[in-house]
C-alpha positions, 0 to 999 in steps of 0.5 A: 500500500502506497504510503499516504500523506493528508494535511488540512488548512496548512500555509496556501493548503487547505486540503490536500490527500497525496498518496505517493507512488514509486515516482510523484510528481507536484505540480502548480503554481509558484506558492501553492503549497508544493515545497512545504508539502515536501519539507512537512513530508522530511519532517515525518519521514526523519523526525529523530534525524531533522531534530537530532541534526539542528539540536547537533549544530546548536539549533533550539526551539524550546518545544515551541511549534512556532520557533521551531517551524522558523529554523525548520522552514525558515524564517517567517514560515511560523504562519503556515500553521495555524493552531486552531484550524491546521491538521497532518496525517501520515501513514493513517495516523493523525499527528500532534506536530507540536508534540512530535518536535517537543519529544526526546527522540532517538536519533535514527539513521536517515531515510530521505535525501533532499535536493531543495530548489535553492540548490544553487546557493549552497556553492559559494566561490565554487564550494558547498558551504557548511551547515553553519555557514548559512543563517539560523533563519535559512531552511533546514533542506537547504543548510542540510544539503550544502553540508551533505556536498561538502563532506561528499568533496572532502571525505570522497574526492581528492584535490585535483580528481576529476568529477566529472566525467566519472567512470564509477558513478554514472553509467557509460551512456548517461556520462556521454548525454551529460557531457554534450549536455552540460560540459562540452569540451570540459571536465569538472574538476576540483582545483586548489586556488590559494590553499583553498579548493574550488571547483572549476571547469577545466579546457581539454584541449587549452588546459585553461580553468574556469572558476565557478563565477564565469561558468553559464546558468545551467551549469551553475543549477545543474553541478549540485544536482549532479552531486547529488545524484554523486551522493546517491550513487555510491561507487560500490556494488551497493547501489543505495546510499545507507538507509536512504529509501526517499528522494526529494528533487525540486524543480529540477528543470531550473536553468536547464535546457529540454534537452538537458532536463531530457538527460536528468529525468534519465537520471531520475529512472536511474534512482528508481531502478536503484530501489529509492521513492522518488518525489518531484516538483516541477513547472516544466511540461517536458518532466510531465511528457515523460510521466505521460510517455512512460505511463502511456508505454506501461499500458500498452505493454511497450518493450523497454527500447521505445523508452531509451527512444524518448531519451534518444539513449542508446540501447544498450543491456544498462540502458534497457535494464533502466527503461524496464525497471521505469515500465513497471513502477506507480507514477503519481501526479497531483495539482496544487491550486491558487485556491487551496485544494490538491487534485490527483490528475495522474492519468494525464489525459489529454482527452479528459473532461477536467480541464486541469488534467487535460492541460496537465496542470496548467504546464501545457496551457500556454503552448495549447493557447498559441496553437489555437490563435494560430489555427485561427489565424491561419483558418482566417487567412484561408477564407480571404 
């Protein structure tokens, strides 16, 4: 049974039923209610970890929901609960949030892994800051990420080692689409700039380094999520991190071009044919087409070969391996709306009478109204 999450009257939510398949997928509006769902889901999921790790770093709260919610979400995030009227449930079981952050508990391995949105920001002159780098009022997902890179450079890699491209990381052929994707011509390397490391860029062919300052946009969103992805794949014939079930990436599309988005939901099968439940938000209709293809593909018992055809990846036994482990897993999408509510619309049909789910929730509106001015226009000119 897929675990399920309920929350009632919290921040823009008023209500919202969300029950998670091996793939989920949160889509909507900017400020809808999507990364507090997400965040409120880490909270539950690694309650002994979340607390025993901001107690570690000096955080305190004083069992008060409200302090406890500014260090959590961070700062001014107090209001999205709102005593008298806001309610979370999880796994059936309805939860008294204030006496789930106010308990001694015991410290547990952690379960979920979270790549917030504002990933770019936990590199600073091209290095991941520390946890206590950041201000107490910064999120929690953000502070714990940055500190998740920084000991994955400094206990896994070694000064002057190439990050990228990475034989015992990623496979052969995803390796390939990120280079012409992300670092063409480059390798991600990491240097040493006046006893301090970096990491830059560095030329094939000219030698020459590019620190982190000059690279473009994309590259700047897309190196941490790569590390990541490093750090959930460890380079062992173990192919999960620890104990980590749960994956959360936000907005991975930010920055990144169709095809560079193409590459990372490849990678996304990846961590699904690993075993990890993977949960993402998105504004990007080119993350739905995928869902949409792959469950398009499941229900017409398709061979694994059309799916590495959407990724036009080659078609090799890894590859397949990958394509046939996304043909079998739940995939599930939910709509987060300006007026509150939460819509399960994980069929993505395009014919469906509700219009949320036909315009797969709201991504494809836009490019659905330019096509219908544009019929009309040429419909128009045709009668002239």
């Amino acid at each position: 049974m897929n675990p399920q999450l309920i929350l009632k009257n919290i921040g823009q939510i008023s209500e919202a039923e969300i029950s998670f398949g091996d793939l989920t997928v949160l889509v909507g509006p900017q400020a809808t209610g999507k990364s507090v769902t997400l965040q409120l889901l880490k909270l539950l999921v690694d309650t002994g970890h979340v607390l025993g790790e901001l107690k570690r770093y000096g955080l305190d709260w004083s069992g008060n929901l409200s302090e406890f919610l500014d260090v959590y979400l961070g700062e001014g995030m107090n209001r999205v609960w709102r005593p008298d009227e806001s309610s979370v449930s999880w796994r059936g079981e309805r939860l008294n949030l204030s006496r789930l952050i106010s308990r001694q508990k015991k410290i547990r391995n952690e379960t979920m892994f979270f790549i917030p949105a504002q990933r770019v920001l936990t590199l600073r002159d091209g290095w991941p800051r520390p946890f206590t780098d950041y201000s107490p009022g910064d999120p929690f997902a953000v502070r714990e990420f940055s500190e998740k890179l920084r000991l994955l450079l400094e206990q896994e890699f070694k000064a002057s080692e190439g990050l990228f491209p990475q034989k015992n990381r990623l496979k052969k052929e995803v390796r390939d689409m990120l280079a012409r994707s992300f670092f063409p011509g480059y390798d991600l390397r990491v240097d040493r700039y006046r006893s301090q490391r970096r990491l830059v860029l560095q030329d094939k062919g000219a030698q020459e380094q590019l620190p982190f300052m000059v690279w473009s946009a994309g590259q700047r969103e897309f190196v941490p999520l790569l590390l990541g992805f490093y750090w959930l794949m460890p380079p062992t014939k173990v192919s999960r991190r620890e104990s980590i079930k749960w994956v959360v990436i936000e907005e991975l599309e930010m920055g990144l071009h169709p095809q560079a988005i193409s590459v990372t939901m490849l990678m996304v099968l990846e961590l699904l044919s690993r075993g990890y439940r993977v949960c993402l938000s998105t504004h990007s209709p080119h993350v739905l087409d995928v869902v949409w293809a792959l469950q398009t593909l499941k229900a017409n018992n398709s061979e694994s070969g059309l799916v590495l055809d959407i990724f036009d990846a080659k078609k090799t036994d890894p590859m397949h391996a990958v394509a046939q482990t996304a043909l079998s897993q739940t995939m599930k999408v939910y709509y987060f709306d300006r007026r509150g509510s939460v819509q399960d619309i994980s069929q993505l049909d395009p014919g469906s009478n509700n219009d949320i789910e036909a315009g797969w929730g709201g991504v494809t509106e836009f490019s659905g109204r330019v096509a219908e001015v544009v019929s009309k226009a040429v419909a128009a000119g045709g009668r002239r």
